[in-house]
PASEBA-1860 file (N, C-alpha, C; in nm, 3 decimals):
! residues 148
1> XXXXXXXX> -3.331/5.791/9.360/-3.385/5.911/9.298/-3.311/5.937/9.167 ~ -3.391/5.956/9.057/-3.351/5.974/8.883/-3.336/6.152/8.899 ~ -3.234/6.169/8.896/-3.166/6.320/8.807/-3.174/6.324/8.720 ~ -3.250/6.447/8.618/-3.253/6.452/8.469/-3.206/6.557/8.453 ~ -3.097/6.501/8.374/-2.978/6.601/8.346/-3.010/6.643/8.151 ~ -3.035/6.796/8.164/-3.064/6.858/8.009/-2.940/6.831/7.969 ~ -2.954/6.728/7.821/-2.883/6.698/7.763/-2.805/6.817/7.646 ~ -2.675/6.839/7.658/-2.642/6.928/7.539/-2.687/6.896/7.450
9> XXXXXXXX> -2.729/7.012/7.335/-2.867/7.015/7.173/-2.961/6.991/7.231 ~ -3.053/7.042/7.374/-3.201/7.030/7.408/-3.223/7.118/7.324 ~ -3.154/7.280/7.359/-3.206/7.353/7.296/-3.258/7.343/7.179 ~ -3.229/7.259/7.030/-3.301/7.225/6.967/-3.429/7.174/6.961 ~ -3.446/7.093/7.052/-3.578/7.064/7.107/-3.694/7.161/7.116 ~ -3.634/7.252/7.179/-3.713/7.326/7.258/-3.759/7.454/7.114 ~ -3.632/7.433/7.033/-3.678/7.538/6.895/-3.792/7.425/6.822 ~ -3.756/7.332/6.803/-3.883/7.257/6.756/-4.036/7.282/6.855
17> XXXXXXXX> -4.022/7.276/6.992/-4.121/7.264/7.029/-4.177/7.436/7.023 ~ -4.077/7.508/6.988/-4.143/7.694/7.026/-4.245/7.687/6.891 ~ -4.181/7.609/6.798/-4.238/7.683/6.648/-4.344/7.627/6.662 ~ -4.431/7.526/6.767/-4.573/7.513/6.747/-4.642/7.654/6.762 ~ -4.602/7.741/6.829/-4.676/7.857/6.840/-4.698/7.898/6.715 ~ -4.653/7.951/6.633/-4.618/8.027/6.540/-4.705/7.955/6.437 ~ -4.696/7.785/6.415/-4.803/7.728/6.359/-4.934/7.705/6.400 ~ -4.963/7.735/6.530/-5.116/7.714/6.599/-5.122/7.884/6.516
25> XXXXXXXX> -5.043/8.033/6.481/-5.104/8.126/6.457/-5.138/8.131/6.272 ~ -5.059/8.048/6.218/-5.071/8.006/6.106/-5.186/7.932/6.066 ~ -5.250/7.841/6.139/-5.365/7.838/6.132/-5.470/7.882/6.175 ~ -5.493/7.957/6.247/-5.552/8.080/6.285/-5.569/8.205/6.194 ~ -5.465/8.228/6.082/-5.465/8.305/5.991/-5.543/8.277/5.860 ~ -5.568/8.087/5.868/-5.572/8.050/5.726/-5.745/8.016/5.789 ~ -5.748/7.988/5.905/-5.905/7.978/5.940/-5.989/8.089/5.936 ~ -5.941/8.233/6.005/-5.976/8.306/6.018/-6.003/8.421/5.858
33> XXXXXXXX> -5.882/8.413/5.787/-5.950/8.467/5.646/-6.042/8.408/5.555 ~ -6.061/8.238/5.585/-6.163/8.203/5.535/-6.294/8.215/5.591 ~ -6.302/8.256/5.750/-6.434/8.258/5.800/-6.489/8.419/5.747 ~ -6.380/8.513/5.702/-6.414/8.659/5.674/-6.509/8.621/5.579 ~ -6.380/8.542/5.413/-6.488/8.554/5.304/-6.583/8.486/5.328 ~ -6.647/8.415/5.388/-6.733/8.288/5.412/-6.850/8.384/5.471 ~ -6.806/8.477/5.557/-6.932/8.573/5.635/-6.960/8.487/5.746 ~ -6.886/8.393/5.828/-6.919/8.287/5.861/-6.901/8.377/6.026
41> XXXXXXXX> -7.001/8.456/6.113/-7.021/8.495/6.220/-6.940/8.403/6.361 ~ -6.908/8.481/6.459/-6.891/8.382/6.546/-7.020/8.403/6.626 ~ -7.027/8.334/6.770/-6.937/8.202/6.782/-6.933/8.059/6.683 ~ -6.965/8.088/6.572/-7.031/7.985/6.451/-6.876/7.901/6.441 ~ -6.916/7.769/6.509/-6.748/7.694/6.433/-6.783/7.603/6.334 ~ -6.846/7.602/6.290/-6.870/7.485/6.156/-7.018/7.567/6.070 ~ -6.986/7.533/5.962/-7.144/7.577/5.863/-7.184/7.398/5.846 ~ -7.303/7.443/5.836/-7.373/7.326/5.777/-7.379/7.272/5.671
49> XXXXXXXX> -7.378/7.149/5.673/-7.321/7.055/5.532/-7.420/7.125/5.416 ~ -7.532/7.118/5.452/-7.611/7.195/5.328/-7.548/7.371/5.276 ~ -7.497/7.431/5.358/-7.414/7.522/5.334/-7.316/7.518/5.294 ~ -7.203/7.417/5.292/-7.081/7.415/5.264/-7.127/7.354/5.115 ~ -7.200/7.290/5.078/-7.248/7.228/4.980/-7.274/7.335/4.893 ~ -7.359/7.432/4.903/-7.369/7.531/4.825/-7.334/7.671/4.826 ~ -7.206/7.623/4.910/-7.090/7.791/4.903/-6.927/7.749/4.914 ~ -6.890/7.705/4.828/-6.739/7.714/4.793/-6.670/7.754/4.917
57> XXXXXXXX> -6.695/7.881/4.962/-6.632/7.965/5.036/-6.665/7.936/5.209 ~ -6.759/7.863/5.221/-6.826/7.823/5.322/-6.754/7.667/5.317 ~ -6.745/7.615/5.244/-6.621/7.472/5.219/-6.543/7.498/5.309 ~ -6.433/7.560/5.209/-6.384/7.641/5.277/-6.316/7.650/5.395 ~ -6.411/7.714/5.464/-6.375/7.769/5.580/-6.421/7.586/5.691 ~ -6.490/7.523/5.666/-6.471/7.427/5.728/-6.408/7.355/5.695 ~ -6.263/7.365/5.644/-6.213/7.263/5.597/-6.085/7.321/5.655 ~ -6.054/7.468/5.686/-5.953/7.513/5.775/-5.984/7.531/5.894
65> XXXXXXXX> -6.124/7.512/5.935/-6.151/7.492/6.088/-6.114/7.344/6.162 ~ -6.137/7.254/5.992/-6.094/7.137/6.068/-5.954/7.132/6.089 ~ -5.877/7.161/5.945/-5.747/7.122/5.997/-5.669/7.150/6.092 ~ -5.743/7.326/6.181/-5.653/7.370/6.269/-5.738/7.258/6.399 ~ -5.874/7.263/6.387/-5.932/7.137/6.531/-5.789/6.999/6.507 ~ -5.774/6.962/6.412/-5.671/6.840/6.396/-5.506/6.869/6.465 ~ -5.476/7.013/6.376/-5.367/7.039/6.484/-5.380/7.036/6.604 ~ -5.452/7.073/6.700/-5.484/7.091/6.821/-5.513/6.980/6.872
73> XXXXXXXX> -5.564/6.878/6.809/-5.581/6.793/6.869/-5.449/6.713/6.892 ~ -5.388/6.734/6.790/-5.245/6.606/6.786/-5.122/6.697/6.841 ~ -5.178/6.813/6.894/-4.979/6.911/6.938/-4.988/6.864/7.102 ~ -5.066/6.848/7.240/-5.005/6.757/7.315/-4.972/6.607/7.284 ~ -4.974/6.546/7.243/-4.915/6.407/7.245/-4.744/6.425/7.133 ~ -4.763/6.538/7.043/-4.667/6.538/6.973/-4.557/6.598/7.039 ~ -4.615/6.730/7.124/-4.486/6.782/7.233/-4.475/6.689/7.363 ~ -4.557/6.636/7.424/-4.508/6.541/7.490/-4.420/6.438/7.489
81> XXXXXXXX> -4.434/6.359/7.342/-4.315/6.281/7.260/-4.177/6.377/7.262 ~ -4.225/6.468/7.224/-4.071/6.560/7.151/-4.004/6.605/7.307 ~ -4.075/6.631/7.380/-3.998/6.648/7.489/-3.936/6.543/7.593 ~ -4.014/6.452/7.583/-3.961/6.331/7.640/-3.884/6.245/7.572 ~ -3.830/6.231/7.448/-3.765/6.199/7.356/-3.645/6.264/7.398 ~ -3.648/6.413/7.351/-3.547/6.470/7.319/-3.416/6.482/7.494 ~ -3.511/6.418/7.556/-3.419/6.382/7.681/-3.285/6.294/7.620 ~ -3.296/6.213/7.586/-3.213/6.114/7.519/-3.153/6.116/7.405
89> XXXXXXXX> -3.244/6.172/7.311/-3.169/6.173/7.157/-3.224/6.335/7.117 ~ -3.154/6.433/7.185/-3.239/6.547/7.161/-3.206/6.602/6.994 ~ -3.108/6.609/6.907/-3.077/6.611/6.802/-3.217/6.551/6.679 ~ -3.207/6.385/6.705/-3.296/6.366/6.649/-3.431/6.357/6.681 ~ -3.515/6.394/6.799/-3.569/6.470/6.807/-3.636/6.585/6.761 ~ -3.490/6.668/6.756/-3.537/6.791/6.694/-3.539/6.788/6.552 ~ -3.521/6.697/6.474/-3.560/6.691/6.358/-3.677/6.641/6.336 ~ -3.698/6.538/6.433/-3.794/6.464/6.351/-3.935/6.580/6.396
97> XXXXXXXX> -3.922/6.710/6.502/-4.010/6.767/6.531/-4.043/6.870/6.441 ~ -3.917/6.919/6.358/-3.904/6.996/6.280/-3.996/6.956/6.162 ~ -3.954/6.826/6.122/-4.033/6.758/6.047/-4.207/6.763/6.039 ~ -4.221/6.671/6.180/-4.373/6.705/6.181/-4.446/6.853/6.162 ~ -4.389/6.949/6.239/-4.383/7.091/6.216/-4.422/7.168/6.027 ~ -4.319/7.071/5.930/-4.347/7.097/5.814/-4.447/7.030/5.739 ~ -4.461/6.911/5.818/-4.577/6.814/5.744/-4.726/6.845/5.840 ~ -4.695/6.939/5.943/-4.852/7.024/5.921/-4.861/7.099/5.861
105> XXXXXXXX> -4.841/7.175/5.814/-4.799/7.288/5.711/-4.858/7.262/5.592 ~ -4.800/7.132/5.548/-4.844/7.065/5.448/-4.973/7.048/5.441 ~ -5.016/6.955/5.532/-5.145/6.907/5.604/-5.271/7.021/5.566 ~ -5.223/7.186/5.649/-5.274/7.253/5.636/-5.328/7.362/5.541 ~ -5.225/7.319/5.425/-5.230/7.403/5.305/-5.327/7.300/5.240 ~ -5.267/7.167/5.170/-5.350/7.061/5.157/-5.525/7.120/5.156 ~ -5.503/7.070/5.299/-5.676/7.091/5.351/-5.742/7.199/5.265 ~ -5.645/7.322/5.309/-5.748/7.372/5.286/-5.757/7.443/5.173
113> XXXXXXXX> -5.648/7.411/5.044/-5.672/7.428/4.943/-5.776/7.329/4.842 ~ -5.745/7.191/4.909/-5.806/7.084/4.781/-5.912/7.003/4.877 ~ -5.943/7.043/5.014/-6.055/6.980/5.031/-5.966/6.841/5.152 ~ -6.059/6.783/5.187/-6.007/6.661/5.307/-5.894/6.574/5.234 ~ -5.889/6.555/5.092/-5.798/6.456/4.995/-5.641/6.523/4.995 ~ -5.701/6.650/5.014/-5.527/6.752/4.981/-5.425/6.717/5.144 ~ -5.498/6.640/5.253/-5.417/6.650/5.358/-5.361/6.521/5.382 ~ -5.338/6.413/5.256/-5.294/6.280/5.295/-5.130/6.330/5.325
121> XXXXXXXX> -5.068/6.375/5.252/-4.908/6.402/5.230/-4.891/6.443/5.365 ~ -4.903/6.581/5.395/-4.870/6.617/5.528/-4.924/6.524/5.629 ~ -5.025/6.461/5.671/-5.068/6.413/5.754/-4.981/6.272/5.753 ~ -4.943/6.196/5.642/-4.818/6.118/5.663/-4.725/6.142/5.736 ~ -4.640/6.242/5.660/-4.546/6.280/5.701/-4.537/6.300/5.840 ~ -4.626/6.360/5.912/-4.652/6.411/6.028/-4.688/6.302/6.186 ~ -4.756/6.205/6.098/-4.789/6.099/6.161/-4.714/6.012/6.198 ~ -4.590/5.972/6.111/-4.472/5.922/6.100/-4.373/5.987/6.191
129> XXXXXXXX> -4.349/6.092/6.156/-4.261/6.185/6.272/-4.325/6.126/6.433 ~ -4.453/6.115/6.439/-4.475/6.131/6.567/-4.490/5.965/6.611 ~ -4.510/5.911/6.533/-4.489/5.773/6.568/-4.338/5.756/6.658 ~ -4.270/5.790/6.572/-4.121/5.768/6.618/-4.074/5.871/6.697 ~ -4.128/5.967/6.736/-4.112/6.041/6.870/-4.172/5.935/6.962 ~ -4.269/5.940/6.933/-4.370/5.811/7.086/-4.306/5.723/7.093 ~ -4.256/5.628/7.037/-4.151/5.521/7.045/-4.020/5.573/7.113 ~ -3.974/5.690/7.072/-3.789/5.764/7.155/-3.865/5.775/7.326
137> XXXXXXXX> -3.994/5.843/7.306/-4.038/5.894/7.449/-4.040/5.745/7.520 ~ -4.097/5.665/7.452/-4.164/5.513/7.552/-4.046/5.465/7.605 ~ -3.943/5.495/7.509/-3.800/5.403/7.520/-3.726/5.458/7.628 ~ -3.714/5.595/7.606/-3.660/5.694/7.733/-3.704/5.712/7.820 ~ -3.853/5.710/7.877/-3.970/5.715/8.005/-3.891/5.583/8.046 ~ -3.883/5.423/8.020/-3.895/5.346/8.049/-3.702/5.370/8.104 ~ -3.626/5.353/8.027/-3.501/5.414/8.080/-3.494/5.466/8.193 ~ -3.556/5.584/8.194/-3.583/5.669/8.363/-3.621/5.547/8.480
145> XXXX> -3.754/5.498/8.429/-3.788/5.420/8.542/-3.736/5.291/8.563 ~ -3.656/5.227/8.458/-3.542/5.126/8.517/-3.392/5.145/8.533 ~ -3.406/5.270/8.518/-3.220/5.322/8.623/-3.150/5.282/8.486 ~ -3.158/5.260/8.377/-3.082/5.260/8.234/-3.071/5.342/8.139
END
């Protein structure tokens, strides 16, 4: 039987993994003031391409609906990495979560200032971070299950 013993500096971890909240409300802020000016009703989650085509503001707002659908899509596999990582190397870990953390940010300003082209930077950055979380997690899962 494997004992997993919280490594001293989880807590860092765990500050990397809190501040997803705070960024799932950050985009929620940047989706939601664009669906105001947009007039964009709920339950309406996307306007139609012929709409976004001929309303700036209707752009827009699907272009911060996507980026927060993108966050959401990529924050379990990224806290799953960061937490299973940070078993082992919780320090760097917590940077590299911190990291991804800022390169959505990026991602999300990007988006939804300049359109799908404005989110290459952050989405690097971000992608990269999590690469090499999934690699600490694979390395450390596998550790657990061969007693090393």
């Amino acid at each position: 039987m494997t004992i997993i013993t919280v490594p001293n500096g989880y807590g860092y971890v765990l500050l990397a993994a809190s501040s997803t909240a705070f960024l799932n409300t950050f985009h929620a802020i940047l989706t939601s003031t664009r669906r105001k000016a947009a007039g964009v009703k709920y339950p309406i989650t996307y306007v139609t391409a012929e709409q976004a085509d001929k309303d700036p503001k209707a752009y827009a707002f699907n272009c911060a609906q996507r980026a927060h659908a993108n966050f959401t899509e990529n924050l379990t596999p990224f806290l799953t990495a960061l937490l299973i990582s940070g078993l082992k190397y919780p320090v760097y870990s917590a940077v590299l979560g911190g990291t991804w953390a800022f390169g959505r940010v990026l991602f999300a300003l990007g988006y939804t200032s300049k359109g799908p082209q404005g989110r290459t930077t952050g989405g690097y950055l971000a992608s990269l971070s999590n690469i090499v979380l999934a690699l600490g997690a694979a390395y450390t899962a596998l550790g657990f299950a061969l007693g090393w």
